[in-house]
TILUM-874114 format. One record per atom (N, C-alpha, C): residue number from 1; residue in three letters; chain; atom name; x, y, z. Coordinates in steps of 0.02 Angstrom, whole numbers, always signed. Example, Ala and Ser with C-alpha at 12.3 -4.5 7.8 and 13.67 -1.06 7.14 Angstrom:
! residues 2
+-----+------+-------+------+--------+--------+--------+
|  nr | rest | kette | atom |      X |      Y |      Z |
+-----+------+-------+------+--------+--------+--------+
|   1 |  Ala |     A |    N |   +660 |   -284 |   +390 |
|   1 |  Ala |     A |   CA |   +615 |   -225 |   +390 |
|   1 |  Ala |     A |    C |   +660 |   -165 |   +390 |
|   2 |  Ser |     A |    N |   +642 |   -112 |   +354 |
|   2 |  Ser |     A |   CA |   +684 |    -53 |   +357 |
|   2 |  Ser |     A |    C |   +645 |     +2 |   +394 |
+-----+------+-------+------+--------+--------+--------+
***
This chain:
! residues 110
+-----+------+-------+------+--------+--------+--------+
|  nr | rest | kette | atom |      X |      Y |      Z |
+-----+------+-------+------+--------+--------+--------+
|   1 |  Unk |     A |    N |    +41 |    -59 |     +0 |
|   1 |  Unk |     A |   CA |     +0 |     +0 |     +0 |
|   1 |  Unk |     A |    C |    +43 |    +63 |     +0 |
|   2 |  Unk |     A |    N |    +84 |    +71 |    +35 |
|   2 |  Unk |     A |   CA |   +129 |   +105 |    +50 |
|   2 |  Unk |     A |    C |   +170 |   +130 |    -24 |
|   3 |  Unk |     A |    N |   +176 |    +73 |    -54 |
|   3 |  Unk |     A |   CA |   +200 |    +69 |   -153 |
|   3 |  Unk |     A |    C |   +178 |   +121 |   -168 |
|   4 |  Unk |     A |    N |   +110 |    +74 |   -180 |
|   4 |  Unk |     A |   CA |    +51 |   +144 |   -233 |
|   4 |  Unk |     A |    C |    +71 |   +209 |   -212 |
|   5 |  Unk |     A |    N |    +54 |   +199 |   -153 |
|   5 |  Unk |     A |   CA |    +37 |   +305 |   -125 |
|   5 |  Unk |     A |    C |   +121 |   +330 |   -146 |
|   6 |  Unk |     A |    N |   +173 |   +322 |   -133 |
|   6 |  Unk |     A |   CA |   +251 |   +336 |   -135 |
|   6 |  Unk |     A |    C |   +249 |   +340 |   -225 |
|   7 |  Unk |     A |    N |   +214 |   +295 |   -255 |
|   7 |  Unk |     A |   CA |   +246 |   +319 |   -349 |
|   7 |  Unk |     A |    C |   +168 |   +339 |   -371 |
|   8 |  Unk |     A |    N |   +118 |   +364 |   -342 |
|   8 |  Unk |     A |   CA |    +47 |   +410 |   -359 |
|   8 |  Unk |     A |    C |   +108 |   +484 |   -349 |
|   9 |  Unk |     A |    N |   +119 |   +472 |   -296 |
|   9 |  Unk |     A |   CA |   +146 |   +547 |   -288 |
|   9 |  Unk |     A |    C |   +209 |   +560 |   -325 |
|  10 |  Unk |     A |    N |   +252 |   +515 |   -333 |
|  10 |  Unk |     A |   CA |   +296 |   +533 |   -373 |
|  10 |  Unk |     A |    C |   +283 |   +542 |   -451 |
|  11 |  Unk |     A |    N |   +204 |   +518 |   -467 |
|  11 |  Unk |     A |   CA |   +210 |   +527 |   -531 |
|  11 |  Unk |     A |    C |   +171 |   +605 |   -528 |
|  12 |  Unk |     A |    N |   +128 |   +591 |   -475 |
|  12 |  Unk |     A |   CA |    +92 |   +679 |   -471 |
|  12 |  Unk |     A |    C |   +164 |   +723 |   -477 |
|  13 |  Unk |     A |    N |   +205 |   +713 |   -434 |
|  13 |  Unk |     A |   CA |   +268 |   +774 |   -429 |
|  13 |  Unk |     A |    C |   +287 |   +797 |   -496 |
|  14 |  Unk |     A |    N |   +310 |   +744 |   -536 |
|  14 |  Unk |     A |   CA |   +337 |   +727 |   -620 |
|  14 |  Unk |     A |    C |   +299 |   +743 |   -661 |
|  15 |  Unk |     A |    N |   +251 |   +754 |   -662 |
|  15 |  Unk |     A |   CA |   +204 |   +807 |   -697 |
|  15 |  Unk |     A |    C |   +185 |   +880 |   -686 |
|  16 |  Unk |     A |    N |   +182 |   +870 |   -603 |
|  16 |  Unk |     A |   CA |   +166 |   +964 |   -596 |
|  16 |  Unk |     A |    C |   +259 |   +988 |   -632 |
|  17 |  Unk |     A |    N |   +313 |   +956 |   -594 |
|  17 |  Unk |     A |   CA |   +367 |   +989 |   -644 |
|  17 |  Unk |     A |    C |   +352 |   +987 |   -726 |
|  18 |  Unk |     A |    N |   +353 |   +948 |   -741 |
|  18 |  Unk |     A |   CA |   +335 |   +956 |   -822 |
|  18 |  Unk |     A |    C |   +274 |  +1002 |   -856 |
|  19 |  Unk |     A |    N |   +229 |  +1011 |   -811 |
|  19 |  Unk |     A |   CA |   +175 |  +1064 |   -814 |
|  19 |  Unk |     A |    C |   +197 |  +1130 |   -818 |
|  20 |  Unk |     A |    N |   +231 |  +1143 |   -764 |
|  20 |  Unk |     A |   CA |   +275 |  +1202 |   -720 |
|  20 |  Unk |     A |    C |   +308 |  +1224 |   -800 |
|  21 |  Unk |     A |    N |   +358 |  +1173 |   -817 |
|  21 |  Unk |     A |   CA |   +415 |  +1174 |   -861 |
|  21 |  Unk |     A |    C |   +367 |  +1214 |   -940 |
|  22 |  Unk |     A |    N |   +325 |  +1176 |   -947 |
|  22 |  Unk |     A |   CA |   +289 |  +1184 |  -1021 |
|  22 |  Unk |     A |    C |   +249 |  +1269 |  -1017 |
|  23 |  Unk |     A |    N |   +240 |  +1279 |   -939 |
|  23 |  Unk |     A |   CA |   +201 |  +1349 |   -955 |
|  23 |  Unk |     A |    C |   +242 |  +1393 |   -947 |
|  24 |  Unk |     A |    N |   +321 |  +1396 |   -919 |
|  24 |  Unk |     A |   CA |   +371 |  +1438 |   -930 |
|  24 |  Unk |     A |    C |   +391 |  +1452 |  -1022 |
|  25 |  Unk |     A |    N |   +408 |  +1399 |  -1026 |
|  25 |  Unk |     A |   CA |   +413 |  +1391 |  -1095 |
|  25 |  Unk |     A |    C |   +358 |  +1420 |  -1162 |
|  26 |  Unk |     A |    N |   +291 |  +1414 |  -1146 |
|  26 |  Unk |     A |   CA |   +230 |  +1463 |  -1166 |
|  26 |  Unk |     A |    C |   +248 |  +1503 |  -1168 |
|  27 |  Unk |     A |    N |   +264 |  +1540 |  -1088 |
|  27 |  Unk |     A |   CA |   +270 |  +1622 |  -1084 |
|  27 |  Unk |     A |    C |   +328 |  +1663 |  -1130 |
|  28 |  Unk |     A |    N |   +377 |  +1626 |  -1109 |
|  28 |  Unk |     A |   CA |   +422 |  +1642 |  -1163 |
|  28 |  Unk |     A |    C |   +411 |  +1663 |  -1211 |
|  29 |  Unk |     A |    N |   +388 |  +1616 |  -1265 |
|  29 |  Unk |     A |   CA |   +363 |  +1618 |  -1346 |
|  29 |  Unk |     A |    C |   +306 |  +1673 |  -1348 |
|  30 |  Unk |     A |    N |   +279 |  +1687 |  -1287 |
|  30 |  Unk |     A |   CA |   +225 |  +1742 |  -1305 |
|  30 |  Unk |     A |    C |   +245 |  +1792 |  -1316 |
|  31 |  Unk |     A |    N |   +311 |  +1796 |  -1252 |
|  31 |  Unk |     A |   CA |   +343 |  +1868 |  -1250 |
|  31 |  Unk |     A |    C |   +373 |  +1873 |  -1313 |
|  32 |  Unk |     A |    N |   +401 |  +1850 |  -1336 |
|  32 |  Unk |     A |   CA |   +435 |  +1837 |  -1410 |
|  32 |  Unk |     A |    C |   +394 |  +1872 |  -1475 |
|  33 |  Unk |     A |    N |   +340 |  +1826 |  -1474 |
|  33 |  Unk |     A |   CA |   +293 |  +1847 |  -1509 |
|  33 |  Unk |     A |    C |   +261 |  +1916 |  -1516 |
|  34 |  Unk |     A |    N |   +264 |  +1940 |  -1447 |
|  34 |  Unk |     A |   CA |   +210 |  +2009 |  -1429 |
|  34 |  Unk |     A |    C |   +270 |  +2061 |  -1455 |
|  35 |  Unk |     A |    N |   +315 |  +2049 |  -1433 |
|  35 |  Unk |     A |   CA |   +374 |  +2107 |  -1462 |
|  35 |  Unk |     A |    C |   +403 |  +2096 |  -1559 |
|  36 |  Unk |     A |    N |   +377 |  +2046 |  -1574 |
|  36 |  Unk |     A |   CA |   +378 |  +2040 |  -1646 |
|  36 |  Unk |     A |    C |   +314 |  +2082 |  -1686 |
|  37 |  Unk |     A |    N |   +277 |  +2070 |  -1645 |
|  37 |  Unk |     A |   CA |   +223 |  +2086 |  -1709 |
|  37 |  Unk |     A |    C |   +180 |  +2133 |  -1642 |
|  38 |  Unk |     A |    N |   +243 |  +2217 |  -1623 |
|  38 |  Unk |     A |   CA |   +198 |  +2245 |  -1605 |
|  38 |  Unk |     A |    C |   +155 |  +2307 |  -1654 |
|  39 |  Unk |     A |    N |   +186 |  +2298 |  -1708 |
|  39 |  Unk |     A |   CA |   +158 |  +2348 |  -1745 |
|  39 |  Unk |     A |    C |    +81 |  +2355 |  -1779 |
|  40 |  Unk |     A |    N |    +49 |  +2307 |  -1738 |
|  40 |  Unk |     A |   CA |    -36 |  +2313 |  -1752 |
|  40 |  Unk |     A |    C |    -61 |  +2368 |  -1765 |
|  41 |  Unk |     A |    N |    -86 |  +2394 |  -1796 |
|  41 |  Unk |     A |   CA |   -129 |  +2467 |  -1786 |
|  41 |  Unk |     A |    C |   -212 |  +2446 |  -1782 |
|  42 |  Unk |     A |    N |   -227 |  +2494 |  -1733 |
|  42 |  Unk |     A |   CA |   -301 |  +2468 |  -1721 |
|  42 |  Unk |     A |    C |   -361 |  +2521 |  -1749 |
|  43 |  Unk |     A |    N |   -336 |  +2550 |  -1792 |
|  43 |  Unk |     A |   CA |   -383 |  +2571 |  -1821 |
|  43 |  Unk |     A |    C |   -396 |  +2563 |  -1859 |
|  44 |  Unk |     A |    N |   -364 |  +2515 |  -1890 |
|  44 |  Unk |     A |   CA |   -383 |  +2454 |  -1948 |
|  44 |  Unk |     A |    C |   -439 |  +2425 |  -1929 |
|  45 |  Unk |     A |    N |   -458 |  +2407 |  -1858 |
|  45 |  Unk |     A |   CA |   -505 |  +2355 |  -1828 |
|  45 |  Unk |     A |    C |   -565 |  +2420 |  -1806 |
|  46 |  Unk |     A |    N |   -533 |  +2488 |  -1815 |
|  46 |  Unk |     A |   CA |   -618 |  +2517 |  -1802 |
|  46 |  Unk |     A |    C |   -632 |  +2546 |  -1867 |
|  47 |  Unk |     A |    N |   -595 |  +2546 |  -1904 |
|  47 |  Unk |     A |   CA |   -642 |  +2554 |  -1980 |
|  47 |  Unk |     A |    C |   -669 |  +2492 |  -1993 |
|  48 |  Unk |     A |    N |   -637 |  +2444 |  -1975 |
|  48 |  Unk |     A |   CA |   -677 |  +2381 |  -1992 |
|  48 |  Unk |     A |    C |   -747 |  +2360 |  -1964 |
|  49 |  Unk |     A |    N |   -762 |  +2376 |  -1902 |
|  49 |  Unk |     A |   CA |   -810 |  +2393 |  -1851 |
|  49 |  Unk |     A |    C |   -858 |  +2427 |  -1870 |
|  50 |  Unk |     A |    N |   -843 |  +2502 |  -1897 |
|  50 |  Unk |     A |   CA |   -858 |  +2536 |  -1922 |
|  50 |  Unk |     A |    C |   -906 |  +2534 |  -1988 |
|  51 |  Unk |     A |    N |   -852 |  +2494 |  -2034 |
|  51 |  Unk |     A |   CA |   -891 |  +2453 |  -2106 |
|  51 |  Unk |     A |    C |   -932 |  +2400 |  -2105 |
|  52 |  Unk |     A |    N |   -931 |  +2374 |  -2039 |
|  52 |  Unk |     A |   CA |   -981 |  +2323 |  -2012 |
|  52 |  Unk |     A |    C |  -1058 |  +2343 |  -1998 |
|  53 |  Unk |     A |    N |  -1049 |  +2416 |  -1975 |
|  53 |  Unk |     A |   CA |  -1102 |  +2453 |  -1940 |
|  53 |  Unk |     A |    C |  -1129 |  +2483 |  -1993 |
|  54 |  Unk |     A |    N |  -1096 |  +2479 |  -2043 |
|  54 |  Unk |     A |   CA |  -1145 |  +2531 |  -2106 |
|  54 |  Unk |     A |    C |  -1121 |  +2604 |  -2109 |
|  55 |  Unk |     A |    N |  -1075 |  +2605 |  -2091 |
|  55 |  Unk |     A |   CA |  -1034 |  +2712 |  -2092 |
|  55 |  Unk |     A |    C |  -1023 |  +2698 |  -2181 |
|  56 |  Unk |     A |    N |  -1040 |  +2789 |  -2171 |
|  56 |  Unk |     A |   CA |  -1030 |  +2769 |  -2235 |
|  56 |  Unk |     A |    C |   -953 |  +2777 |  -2274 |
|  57 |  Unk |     A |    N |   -950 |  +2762 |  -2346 |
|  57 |  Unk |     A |   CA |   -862 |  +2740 |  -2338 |
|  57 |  Unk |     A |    C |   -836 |  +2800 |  -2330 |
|  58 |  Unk |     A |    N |   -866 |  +2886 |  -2347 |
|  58 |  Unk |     A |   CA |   -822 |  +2915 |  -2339 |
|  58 |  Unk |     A |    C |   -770 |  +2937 |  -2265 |
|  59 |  Unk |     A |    N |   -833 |  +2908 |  -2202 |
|  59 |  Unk |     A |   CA |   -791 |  +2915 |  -2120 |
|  59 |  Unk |     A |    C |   -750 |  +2849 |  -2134 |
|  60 |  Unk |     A |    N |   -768 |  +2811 |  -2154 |
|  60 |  Unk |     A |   CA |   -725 |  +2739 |  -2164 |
|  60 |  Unk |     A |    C |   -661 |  +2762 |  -2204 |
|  61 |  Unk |     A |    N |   -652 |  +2799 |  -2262 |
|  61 |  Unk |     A |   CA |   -592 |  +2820 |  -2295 |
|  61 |  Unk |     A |    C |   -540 |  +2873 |  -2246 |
|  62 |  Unk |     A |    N |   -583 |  +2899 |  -2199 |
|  62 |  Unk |     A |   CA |   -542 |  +2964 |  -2164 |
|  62 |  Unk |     A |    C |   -502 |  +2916 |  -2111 |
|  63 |  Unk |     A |    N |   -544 |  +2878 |  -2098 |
|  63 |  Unk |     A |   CA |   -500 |  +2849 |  -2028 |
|  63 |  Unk |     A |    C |   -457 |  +2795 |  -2066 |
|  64 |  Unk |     A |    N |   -456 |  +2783 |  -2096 |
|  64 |  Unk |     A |   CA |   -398 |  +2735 |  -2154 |
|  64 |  Unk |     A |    C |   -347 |  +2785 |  -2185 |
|  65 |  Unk |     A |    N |   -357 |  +2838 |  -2193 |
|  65 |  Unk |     A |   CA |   -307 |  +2898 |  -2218 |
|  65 |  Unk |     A |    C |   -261 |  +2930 |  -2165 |
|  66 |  Unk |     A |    N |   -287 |  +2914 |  -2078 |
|  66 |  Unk |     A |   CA |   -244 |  +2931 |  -2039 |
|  66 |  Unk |     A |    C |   -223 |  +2878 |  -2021 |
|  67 |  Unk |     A |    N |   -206 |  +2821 |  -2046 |
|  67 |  Unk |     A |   CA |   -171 |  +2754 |  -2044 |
|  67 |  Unk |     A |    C |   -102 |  +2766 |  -2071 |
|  68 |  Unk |     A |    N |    -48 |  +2733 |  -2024 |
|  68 |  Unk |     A |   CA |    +23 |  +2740 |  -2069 |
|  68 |  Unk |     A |    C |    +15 |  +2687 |  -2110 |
|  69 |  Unk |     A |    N |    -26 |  +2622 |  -2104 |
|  69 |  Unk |     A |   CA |     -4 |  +2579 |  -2155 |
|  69 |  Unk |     A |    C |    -11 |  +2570 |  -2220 |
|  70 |  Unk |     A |    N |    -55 |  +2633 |  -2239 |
|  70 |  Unk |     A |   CA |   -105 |  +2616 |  -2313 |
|  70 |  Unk |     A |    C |    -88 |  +2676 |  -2345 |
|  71 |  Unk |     A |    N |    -80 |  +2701 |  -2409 |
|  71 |  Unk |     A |   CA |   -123 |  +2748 |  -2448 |
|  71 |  Unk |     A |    C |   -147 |  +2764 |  -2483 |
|  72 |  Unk |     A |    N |   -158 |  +2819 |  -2512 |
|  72 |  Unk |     A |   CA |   -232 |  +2816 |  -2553 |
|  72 |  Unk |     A |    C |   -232 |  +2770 |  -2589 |
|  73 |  Unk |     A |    N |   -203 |  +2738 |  -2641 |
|  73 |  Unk |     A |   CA |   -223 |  +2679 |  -2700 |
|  73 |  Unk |     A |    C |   -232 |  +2631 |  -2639 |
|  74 |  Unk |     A |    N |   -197 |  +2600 |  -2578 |
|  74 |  Unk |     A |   CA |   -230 |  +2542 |  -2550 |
|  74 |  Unk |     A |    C |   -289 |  +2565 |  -2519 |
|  75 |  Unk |     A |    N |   -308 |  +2616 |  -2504 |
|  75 |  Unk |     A |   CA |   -360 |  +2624 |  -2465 |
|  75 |  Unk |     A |    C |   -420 |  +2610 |  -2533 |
|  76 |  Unk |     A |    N |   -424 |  +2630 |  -2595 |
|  76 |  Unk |     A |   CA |   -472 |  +2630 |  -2644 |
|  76 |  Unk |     A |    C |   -465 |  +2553 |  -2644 |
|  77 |  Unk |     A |    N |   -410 |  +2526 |  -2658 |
|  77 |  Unk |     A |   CA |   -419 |  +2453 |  -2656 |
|  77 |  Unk |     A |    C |   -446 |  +2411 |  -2611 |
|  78 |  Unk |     A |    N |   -425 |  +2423 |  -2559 |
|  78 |  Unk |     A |   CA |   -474 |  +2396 |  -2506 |
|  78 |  Unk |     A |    C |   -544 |  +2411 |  -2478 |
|  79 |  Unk |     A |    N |   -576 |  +2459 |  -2518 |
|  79 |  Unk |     A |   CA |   -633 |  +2499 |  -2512 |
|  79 |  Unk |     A |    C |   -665 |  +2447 |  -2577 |
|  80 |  Unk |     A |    N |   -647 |  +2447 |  -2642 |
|  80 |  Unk |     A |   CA |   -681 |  +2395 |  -2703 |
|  80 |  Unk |     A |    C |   -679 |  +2335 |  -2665 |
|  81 |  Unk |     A |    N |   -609 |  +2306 |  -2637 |
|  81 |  Unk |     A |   CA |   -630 |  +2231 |  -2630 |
|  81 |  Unk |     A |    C |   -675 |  +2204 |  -2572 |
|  82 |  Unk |     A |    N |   -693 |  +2237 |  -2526 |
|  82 |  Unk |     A |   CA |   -744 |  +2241 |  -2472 |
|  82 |  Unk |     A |    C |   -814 |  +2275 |  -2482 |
|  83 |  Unk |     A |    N |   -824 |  +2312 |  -2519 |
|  83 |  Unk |     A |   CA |   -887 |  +2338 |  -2517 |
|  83 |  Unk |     A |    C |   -936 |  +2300 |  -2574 |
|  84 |  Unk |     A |    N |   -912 |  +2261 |  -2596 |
|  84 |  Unk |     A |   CA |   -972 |  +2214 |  -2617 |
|  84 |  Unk |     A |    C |   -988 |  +2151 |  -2558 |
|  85 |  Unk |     A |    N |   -981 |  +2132 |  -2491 |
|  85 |  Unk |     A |   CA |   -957 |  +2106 |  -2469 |
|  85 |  Unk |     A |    C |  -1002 |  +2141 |  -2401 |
|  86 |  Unk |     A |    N |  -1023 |  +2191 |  -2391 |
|  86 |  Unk |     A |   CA |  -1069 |  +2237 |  -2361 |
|  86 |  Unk |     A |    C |  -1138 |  +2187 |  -2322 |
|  87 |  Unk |     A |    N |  -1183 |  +2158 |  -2363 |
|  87 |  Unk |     A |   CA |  -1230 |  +2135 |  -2351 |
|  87 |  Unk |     A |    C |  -1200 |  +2064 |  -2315 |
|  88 |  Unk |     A |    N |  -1145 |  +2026 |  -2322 |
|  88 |  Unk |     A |   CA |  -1154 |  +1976 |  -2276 |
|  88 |  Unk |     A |    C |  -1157 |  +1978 |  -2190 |
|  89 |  Unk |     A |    N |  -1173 |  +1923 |  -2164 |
|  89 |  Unk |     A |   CA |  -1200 |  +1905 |  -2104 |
|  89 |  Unk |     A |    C |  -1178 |  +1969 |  -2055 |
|  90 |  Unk |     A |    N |  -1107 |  +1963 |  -2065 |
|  90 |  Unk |     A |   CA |  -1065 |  +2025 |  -1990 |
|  90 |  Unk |     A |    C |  -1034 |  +2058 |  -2030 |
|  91 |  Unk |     A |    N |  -1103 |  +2092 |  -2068 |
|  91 |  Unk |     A |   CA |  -1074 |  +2176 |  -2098 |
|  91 |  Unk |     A |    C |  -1033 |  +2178 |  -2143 |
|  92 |  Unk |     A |    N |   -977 |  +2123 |  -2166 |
|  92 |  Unk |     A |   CA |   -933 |  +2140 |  -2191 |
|  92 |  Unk |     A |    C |   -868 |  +2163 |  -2156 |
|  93 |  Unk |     A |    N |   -857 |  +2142 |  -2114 |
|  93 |  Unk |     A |   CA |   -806 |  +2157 |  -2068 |
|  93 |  Unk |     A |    C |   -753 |  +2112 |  -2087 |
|  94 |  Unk |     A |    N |   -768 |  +2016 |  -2062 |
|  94 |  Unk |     A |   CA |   -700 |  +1974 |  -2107 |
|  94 |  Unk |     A |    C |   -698 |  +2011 |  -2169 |
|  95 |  Unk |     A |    N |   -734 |  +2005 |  -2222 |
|  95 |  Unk |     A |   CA |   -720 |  +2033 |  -2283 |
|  95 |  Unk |     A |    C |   -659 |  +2103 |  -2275 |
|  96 |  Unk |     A |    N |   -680 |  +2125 |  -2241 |
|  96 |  Unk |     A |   CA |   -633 |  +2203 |  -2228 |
|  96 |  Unk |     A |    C |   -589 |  +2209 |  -2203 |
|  97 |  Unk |     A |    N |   -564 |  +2152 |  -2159 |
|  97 |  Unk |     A |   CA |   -503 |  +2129 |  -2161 |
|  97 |  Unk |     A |    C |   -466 |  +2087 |  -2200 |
|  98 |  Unk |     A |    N |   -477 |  +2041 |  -2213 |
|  98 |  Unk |     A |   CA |   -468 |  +1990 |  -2264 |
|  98 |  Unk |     A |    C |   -445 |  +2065 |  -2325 |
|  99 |  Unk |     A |    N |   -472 |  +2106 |  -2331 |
|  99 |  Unk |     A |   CA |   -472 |  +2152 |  -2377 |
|  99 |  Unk |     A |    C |   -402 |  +2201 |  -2367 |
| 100 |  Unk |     A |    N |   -399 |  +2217 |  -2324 |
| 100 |  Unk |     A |   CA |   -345 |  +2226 |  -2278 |
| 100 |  Unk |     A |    C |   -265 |  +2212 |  -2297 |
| 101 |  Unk |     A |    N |   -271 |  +2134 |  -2263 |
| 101 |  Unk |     A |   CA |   -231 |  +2076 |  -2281 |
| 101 |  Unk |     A |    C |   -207 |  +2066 |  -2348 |
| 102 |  Unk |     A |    N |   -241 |  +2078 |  -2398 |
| 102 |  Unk |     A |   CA |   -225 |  +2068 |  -2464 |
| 102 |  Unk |     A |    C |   -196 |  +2103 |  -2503 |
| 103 |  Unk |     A |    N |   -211 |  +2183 |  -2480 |
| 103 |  Unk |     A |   CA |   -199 |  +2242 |  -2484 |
| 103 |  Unk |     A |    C |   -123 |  +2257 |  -2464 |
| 104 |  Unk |     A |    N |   -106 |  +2247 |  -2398 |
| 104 |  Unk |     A |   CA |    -42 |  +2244 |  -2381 |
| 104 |  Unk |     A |    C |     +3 |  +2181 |  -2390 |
| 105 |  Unk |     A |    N |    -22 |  +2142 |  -2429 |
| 105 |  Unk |     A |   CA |    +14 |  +2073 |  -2447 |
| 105 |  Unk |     A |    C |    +53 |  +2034 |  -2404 |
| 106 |  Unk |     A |    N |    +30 |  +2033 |  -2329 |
| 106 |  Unk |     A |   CA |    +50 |  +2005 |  -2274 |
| 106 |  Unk |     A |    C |    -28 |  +1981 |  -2229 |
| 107 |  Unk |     A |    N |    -21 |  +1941 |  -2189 |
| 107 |  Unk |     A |   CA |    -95 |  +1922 |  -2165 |
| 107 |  Unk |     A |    C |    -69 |  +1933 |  -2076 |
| 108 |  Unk |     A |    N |    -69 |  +2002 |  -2064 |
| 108 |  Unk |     A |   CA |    -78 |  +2041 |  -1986 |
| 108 |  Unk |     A |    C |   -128 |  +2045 |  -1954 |
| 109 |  Unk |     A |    N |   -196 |  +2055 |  -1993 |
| 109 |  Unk |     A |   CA |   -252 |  +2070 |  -1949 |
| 109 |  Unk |     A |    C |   -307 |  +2008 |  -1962 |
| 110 |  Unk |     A |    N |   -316 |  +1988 |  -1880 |
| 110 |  Unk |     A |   CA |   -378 |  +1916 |  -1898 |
| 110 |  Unk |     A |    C |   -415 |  +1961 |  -1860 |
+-----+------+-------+------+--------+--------+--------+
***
């Protein structure tokens, strides 16, 4: 009896370390991650919000024009390839990113 309980616990111990071990190791890669790709801009995500809600494109073009990432030809481009795209379920919002994404030929904003 004495067995069991002595290798229950030693196998409990050998896992909380390996637990321990795997969520250090997480954190790490996050921090990694968060300092790689801090250059998000989020007003990508409230014109998108925005184009979801039905604004119309010209407040949608202004707040895309005080964007460092875009200009005018991507902003027209990403204005054609999303606004047919308007009437589906959530506004058109994936579409407007996805629109986004294509636009800047890198895939940054989900």
């Amino acid at each position: 009896m004495n067995e069991i309980l002595r290798m229950t616990g030693l196998i409990l111990t050998v896992l909380v370390v390996l637990y321990s071990v795997k969520k250090i190791y997480d954190f790490i890669d996050m921090r990694k991650m968060v300092q790689r790709d801090i250059y998000e801009n989020y007003e990508i995500y409230r014109a998108a919000q925005k184009f979801a809600f039905g604004t119309p494109v010209d407040e949608i073009t202004e707040i895309l024009t005080n964007s460092y990432e875009l200009d005018d030809n991507q902003i027209k481009e990403t204005m054609l390839l999303a606004l047919p795209h308007r009437t589906d379920p959530d506004g058109g919002y994936l579409a407007f990113i996805k629109a986004i994404n294509r636009v800047l030929g890198q895939e940054i904003y989900y």
